[in-house]
ZADO-1210 file (C-alpha; in nm, 4 decimals, padded with zeros to 6 digits):
<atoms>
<atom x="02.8499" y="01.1556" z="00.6917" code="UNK" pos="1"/>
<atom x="03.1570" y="00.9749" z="00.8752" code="UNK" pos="2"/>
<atom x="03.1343" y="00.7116" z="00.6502" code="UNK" pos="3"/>
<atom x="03.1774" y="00.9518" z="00.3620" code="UNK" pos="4"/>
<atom x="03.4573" y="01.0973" z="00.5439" code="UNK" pos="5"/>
<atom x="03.6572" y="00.7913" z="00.5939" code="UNK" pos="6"/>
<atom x="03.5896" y="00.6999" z="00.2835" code="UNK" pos="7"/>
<atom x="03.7283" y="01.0848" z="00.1476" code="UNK" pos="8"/>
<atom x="04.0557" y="00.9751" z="00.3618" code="UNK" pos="9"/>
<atom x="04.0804" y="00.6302" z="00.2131" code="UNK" pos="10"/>
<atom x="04.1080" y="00.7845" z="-00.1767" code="UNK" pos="11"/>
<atom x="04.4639" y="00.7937" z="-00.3005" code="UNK" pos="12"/>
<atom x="04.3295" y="01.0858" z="-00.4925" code="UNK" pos="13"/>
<atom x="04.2522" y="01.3041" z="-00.1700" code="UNK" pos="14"/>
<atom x="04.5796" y="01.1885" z="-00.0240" code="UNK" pos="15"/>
<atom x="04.8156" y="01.4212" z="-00.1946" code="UNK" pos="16"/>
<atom x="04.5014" y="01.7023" z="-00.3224" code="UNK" pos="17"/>
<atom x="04.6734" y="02.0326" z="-00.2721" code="UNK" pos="18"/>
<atom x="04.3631" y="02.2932" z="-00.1687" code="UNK" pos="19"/>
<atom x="04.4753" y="02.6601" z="-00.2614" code="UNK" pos="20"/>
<atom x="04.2022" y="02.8168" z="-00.0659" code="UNK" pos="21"/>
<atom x="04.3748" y="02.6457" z="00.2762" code="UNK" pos="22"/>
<atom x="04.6982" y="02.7780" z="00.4658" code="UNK" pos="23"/>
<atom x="04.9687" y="02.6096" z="00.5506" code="UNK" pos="24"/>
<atom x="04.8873" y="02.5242" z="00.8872" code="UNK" pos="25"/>
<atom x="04.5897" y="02.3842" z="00.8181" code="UNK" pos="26"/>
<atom x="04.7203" y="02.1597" z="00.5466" code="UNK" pos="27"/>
<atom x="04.9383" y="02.0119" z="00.7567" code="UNK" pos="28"/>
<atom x="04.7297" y="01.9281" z="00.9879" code="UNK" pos="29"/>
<atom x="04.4948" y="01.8056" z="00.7779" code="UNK" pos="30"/>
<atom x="04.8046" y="01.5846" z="00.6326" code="UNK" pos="31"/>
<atom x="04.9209" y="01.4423" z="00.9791" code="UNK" pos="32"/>
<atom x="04.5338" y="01.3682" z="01.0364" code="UNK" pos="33"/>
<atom x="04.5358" y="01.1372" z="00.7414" code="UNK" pos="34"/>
<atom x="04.8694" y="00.9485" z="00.7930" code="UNK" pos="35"/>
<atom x="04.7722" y="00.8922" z="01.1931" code="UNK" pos="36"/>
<atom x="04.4326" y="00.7687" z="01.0632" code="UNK" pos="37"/>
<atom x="04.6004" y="00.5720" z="00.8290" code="UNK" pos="38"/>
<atom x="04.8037" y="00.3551" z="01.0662" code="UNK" pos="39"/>
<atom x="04.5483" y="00.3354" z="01.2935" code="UNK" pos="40"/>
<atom x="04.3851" y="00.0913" z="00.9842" code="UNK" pos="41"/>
<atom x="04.6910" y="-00.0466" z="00.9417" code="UNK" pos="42"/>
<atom x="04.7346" y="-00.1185" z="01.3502" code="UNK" pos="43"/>
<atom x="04.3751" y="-00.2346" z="01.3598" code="UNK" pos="44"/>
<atom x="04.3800" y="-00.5250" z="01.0049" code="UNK" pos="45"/>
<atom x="04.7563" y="-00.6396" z="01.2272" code="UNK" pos="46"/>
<atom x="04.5773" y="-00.6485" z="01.5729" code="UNK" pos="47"/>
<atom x="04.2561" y="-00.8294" z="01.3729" code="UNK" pos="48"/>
<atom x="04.4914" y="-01.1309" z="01.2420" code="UNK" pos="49"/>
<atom x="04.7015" y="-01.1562" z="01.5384" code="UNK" pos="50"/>
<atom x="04.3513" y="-01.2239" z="01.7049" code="UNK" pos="51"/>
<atom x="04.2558" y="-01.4493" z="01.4532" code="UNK" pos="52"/>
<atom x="04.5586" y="-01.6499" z="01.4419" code="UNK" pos="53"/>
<atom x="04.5180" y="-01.6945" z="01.7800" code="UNK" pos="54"/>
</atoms>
């Protein structure tokens, strides 16, 4: 199940899905959730080849 998630936040599709069911506050949220997670990838491939390179 949090592999399916992660994998739900990785989809370009999902990244810009507009739910009509969901309020505002909650899509936000749900928005900031995937651009944090995002660069926390990001952070995490630079602090991998920094290691590497090392």
């Amino acid at each position: 199940m949090f592999l399916k998630k992660i994998l739900y936040y990785l989809n370009p599709m999902n990244l810009f899905h507009r739910d009509e069911n969901v309020g505002t506050s909650l899509r936000l949220m749900h928005g900031v959730n995937k651009i944090s997670f995002l660069l926390f990838l990001i952070c995490l491939a630079i602090m991998t080849v920094r290691w590497w390179m090392r």
